[in-house]
Kinemage of the C-alpha trace (Angstrom):
@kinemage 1
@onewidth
@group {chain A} dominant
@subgroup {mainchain}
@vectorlist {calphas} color= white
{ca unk a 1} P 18.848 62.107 -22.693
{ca unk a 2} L 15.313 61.086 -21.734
{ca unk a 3} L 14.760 57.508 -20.385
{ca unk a 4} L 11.492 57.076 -22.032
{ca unk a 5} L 9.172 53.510 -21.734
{ca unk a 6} L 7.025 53.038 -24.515
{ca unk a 7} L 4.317 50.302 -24.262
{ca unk a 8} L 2.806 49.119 -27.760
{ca unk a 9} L 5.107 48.280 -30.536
{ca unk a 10} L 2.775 47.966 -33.400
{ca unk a 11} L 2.860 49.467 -36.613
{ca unk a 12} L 2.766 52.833 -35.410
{ca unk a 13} L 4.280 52.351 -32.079
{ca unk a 14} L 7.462 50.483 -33.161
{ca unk a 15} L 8.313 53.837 -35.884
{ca unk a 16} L 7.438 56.111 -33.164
{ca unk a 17} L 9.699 54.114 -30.399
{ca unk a 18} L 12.533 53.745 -32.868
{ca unk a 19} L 12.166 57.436 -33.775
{ca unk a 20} L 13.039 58.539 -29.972
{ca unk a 21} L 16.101 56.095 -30.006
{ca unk a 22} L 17.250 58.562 -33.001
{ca unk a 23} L 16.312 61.450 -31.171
{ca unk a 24} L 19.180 60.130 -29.075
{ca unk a 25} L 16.862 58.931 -25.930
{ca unk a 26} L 16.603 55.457 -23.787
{ca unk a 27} L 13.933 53.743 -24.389
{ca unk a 28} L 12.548 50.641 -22.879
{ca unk a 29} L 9.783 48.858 -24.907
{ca unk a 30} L 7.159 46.161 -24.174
{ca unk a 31} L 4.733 44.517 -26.562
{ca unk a 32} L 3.119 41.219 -25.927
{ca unk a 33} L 4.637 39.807 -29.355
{ca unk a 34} L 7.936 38.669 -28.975
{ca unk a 35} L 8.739 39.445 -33.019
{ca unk a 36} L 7.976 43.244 -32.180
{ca unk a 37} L 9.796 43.136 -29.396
{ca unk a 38} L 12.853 41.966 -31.261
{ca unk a 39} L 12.404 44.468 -33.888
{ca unk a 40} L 12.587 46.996 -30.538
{ca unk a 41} L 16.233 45.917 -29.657
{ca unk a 42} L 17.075 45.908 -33.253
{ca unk a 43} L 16.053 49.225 -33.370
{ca unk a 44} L 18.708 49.727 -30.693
{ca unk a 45} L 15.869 50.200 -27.731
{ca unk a 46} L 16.083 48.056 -24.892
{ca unk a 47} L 12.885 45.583 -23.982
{ca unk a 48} L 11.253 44.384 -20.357
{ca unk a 49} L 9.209 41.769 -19.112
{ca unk a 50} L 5.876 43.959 -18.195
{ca unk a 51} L 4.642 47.458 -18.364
{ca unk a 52} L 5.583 47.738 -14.875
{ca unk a 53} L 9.363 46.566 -15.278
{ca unk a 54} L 9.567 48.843 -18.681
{ca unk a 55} L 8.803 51.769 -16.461
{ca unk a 56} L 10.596 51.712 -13.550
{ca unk a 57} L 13.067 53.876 -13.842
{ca unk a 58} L 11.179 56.601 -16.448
{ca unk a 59} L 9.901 59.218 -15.719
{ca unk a 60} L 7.729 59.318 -19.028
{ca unk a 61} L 5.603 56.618 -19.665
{ca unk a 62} L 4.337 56.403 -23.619
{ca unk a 63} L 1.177 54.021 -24.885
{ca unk a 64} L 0.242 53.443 -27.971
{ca unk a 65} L -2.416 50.848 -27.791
{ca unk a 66} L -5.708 49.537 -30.025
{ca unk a 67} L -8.504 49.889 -27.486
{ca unk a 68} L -9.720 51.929 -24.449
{ca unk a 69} L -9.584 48.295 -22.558
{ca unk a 70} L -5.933 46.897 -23.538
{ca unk a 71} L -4.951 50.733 -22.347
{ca unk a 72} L -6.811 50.515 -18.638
{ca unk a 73} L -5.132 46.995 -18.759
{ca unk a 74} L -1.899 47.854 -19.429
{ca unk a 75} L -1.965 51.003 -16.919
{ca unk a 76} L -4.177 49.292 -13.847
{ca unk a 77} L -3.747 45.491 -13.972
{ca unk a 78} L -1.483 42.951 -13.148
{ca unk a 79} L 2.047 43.972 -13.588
{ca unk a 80} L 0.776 47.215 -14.890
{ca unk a 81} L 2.405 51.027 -15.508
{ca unk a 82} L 0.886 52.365 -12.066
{ca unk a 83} L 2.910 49.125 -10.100
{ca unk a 84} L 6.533 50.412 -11.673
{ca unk a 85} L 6.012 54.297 -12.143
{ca unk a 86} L 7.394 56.735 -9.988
{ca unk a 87} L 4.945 59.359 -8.266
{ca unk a 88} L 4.541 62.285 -10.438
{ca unk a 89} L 5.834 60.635 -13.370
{ca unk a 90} L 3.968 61.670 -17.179
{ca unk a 91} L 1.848 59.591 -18.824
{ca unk a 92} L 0.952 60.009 -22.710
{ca unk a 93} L -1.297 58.177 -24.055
{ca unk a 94} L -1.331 58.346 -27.845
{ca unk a 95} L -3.891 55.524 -28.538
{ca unk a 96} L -6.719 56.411 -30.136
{ca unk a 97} L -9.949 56.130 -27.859
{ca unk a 98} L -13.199 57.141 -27.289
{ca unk a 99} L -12.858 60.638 -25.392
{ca unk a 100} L -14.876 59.531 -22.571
{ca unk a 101} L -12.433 56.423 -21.858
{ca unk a 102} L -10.032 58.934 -22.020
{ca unk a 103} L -11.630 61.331 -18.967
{ca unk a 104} L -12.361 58.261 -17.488
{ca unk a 105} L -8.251 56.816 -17.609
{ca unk a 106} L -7.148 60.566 -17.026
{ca unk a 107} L -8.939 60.799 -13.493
{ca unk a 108} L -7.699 57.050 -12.349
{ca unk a 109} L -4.444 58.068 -13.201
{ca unk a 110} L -4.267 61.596 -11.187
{ca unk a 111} L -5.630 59.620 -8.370
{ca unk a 112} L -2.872 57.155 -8.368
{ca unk a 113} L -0.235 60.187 -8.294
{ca unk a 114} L 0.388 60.737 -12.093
{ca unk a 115} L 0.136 63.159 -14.638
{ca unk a 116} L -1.173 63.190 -18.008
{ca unk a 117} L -2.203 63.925 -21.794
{ca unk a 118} L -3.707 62.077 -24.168
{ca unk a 119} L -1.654 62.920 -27.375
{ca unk a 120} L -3.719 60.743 -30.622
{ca unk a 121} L -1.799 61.297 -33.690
{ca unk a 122} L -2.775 62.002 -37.708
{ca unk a 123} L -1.472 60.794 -40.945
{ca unk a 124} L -0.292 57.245 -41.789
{ca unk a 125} L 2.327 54.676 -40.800
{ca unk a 126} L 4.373 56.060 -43.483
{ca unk a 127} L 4.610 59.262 -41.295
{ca unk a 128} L 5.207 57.623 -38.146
{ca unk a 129} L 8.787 56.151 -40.073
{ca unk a 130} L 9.723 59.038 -41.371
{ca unk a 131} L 8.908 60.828 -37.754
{ca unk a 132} L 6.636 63.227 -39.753
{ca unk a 133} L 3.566 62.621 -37.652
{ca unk a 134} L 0.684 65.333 -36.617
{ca unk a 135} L 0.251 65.057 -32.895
{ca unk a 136} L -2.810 66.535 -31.261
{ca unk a 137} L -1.980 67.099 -27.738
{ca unk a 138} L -4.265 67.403 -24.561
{ca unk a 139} L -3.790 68.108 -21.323
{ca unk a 140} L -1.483 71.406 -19.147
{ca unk a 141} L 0.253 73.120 -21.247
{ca unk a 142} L 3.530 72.569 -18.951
{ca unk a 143} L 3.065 68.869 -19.015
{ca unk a 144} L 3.205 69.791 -22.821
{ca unk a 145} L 6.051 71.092 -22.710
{ca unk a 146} L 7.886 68.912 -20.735
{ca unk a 147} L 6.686 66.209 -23.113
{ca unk a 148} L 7.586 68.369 -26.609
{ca unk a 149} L 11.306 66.604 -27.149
{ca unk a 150} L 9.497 63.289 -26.970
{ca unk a 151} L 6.889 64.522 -28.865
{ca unk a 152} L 9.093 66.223 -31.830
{ca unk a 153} L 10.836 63.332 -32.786
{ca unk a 154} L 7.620 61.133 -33.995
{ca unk a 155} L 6.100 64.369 -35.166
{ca unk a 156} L 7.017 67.334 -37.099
{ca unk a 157} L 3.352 69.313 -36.034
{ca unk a 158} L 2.645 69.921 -31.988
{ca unk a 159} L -0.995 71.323 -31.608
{ca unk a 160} L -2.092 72.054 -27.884
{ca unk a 161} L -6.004 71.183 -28.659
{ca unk a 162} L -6.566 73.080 -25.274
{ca unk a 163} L -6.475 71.081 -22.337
{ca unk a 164} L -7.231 67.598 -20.737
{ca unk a 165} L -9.040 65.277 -23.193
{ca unk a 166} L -8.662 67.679 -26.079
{ca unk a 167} L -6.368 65.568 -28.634
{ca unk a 168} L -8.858 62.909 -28.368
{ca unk a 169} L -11.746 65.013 -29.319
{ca unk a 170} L -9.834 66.328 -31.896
{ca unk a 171} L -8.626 62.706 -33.326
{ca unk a 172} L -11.917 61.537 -33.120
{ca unk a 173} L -13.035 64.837 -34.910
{ca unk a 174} L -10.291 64.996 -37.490
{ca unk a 175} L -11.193 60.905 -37.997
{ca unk a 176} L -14.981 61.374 -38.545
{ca unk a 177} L -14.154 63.825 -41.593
{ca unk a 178} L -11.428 62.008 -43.089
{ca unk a 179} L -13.490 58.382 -43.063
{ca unk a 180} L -16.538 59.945 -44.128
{ca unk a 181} L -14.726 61.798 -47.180
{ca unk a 182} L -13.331 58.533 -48.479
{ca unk a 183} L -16.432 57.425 -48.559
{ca unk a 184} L -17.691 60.079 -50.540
{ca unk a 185} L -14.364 60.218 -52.507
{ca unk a 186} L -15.421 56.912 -53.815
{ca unk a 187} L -19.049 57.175 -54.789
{ca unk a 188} L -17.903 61.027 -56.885
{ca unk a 189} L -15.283 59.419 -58.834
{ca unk a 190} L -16.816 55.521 -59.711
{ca unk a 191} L -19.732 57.827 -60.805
{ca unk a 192} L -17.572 60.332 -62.906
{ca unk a 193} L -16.002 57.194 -64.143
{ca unk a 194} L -19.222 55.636 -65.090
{ca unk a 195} L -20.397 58.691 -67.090
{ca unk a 196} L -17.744 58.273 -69.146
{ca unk a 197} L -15.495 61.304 -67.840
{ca unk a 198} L -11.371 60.425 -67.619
{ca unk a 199} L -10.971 60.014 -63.648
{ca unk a 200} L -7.314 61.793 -63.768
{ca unk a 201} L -9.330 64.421 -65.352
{ca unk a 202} L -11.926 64.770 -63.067
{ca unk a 203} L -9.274 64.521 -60.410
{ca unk a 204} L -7.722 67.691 -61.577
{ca unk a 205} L -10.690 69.846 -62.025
{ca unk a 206} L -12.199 69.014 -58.631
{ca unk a 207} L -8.452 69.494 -56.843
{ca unk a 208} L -9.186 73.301 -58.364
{ca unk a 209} L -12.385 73.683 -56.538
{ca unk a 210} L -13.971 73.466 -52.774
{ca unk a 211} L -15.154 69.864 -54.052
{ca unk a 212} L -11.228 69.277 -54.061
{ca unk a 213} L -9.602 72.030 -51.835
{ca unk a 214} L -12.213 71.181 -49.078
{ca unk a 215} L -14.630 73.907 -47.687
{ca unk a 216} L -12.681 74.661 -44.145
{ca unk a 217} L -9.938 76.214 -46.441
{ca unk a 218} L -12.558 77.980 -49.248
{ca unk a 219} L -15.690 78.544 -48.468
{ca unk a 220} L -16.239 78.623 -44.846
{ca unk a 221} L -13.772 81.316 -43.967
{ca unk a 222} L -15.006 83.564 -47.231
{ca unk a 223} L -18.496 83.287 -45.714
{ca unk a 224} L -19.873 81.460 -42.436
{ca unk a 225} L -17.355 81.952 -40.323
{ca unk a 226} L -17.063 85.570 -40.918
{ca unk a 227} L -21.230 86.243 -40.343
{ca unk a 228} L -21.489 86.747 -43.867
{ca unk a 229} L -24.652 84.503 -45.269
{ca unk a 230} L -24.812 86.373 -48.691
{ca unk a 231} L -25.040 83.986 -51.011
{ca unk a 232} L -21.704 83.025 -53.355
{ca unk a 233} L -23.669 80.093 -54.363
{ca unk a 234} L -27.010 79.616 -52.837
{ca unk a 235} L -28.724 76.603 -51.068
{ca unk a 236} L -31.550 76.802 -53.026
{ca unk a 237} L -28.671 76.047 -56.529
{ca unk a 238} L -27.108 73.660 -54.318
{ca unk a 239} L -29.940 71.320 -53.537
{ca unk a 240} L -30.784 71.684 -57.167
{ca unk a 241} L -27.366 70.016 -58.841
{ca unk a 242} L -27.159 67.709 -56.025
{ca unk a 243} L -31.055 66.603 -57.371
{ca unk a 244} L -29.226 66.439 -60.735
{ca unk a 245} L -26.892 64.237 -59.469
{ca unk a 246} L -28.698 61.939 -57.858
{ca unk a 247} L -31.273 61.564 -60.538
{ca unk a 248} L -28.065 60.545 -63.076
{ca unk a 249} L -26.622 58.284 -60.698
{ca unk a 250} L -29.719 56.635 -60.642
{ca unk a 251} L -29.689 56.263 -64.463
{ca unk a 252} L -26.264 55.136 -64.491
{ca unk a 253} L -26.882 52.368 -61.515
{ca unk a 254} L -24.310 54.414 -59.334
{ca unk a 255} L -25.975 54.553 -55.976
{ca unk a 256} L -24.885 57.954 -54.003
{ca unk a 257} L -26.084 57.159 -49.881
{ca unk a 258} L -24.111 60.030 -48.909
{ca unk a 259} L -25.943 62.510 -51.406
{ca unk a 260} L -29.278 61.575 -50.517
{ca unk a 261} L -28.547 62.176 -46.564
{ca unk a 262} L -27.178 65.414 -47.654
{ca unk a 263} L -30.058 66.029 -49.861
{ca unk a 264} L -32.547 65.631 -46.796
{ca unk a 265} L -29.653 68.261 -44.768
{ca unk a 266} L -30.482 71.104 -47.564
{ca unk a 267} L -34.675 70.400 -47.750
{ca unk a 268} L -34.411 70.920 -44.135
{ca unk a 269} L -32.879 74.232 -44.703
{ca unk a 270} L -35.194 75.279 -47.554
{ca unk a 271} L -37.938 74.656 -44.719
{ca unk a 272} L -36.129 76.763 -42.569
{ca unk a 273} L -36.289 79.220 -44.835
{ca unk a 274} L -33.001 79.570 -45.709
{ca unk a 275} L -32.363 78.465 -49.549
{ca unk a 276} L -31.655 82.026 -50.458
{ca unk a 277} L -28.627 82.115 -48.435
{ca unk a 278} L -24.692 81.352 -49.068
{ca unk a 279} L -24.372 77.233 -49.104
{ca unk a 280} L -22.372 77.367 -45.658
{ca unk a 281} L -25.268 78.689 -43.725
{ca unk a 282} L -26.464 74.933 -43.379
{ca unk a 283} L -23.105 75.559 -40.669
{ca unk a 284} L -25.284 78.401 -38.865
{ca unk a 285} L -28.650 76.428 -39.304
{ca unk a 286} L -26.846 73.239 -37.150
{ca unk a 287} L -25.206 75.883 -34.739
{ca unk a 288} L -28.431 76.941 -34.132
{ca unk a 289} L -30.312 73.718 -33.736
{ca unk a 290} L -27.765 72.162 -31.428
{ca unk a 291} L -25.457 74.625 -30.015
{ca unk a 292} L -27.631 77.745 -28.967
């Protein structure tokens, strides 16, 4: 057994904390709401009066907290983690945070004697109940290690991102693509809908294609990321039915903002001389611009 604090009882945090009681570890909660605080000891953890008090006698610290400032709050002020924590104690911070709070945090904290890794989960609140949660951690991969039987029981996926400050690259990464999808995920199917087309039906022929599958697991690895720019489908066909598109949304009063900022993406690779090539070279043309 583990004696384990965990500060931040939210949504997320309370499933997580209760999920480590299961895993049949100690562990000492603090919240500033009193209500989640009682659901802690319901939950069969134990509560203190301050970060500092909920940590005194761990030797791994958890947050899981909304901001980069309520984290440096709850680590350096008043009654704080660093006041109660043992010297070389672990520290994992799973909020999610801009990365450069995070390098920022990570060096205040090795300078006060601590170790640690930031350790921003994926998937919903329904996977932080059911301990199900994808954790993307960051930091040594022995302070990994020592933290993977916390870890595994709030998350059934451990991925070392590959060193300090990694997992919150990644969650900030993984976040961008997932927000911006929705997005797009809305527009598609109000505008199927609109035409007239049966959304469960357009559902089920785009889950059968990259629109659906998602080009990281289709079309990328077939071409891009191997070298290969022959085209499958070429830019020049691509810009073309996304011009469809936008041209019928406009005629069904549908606006598409995401298609016309991807429509600019592809002219600029026509200009580049590119719109013979394989559709994931626009991949290669932003390597190029920004990378090399």
């Amino acid at each position: 057994m583990v004696e384990v604090a965990f500060i931040g009882l939210g949504a997320m945090g309370l499933a997580m904390a209760k999920n480590i009681i299961k895993g049949g570890h100690r562990v000492v909660g603090f919240d500033k709401s009193d209500e989640a605080m009682q659901h802690h000891i319901e939950n069969g953890g134990v509560t203190a009066s301050s970060p500092a008090e909920a940590v005194r006698d761990c030797s791994i610290a958890v947050t899981m907290l909304p901001v980069g400032d309520v984290v440096k709050s709850v680590l350096f002020g008043p009654t704080g983690i660093i006041e109660g924590i043992a010297p070389n104690s672990l520290l994992i911070d799973m909020s999610t945070i801009h990365p450069f709070e995070n390098d920022e945090i990570r060096k205040d904290v090795i300078a006060r004697g601590m170790r640690m890794l930031d350790a921003p989960v994926g998937r919903t609140s329904e996977q932080a109940q059911t301990g199900n949660l994808l954790i993307m951690a960051g930091g040594a991969a022995a302070d990994i290690e020592e933290a993977r039987p916390i870890l595994e029981c709030m998350g059934d996926l451990i991925i070392d991102c590959g060193g300090p400050g990694m997992g919150s690259r990644m969650k900030i990464i993984n976040n961008l693509m997932t927000t911006v999808l929705n997005v797009l995920t809305a527009e598609v199917l109000t505008l199927a809908e609109s035409t007239g087309l049966d959304r469960d039906l357009a559902i089920k022929v785009m889950s059968g294609t990259a629109a659906g599958l998602g080009h990281m697991s289709t079309t990328y690895p077939a071409k891009v990321l191997k070298g290969d720019l022959s085209p499958a489908f070429m830019i020049d066909l691509a810009k073309k039915d996304l011009n469809i598109a936008i041209k019928m949304s406009e005629q069904f009063g549908v606006p598409l903002v995401l298609a016309r900022n991807a429509e600019t993406v592809y002219s600029d690779a026509q200009a580049a001389g590119r719109g013979a090539e394989d559709w994931t070279a626009l991949y290669a043309m932003m390597r190029k611009k920004y990378l090399v």
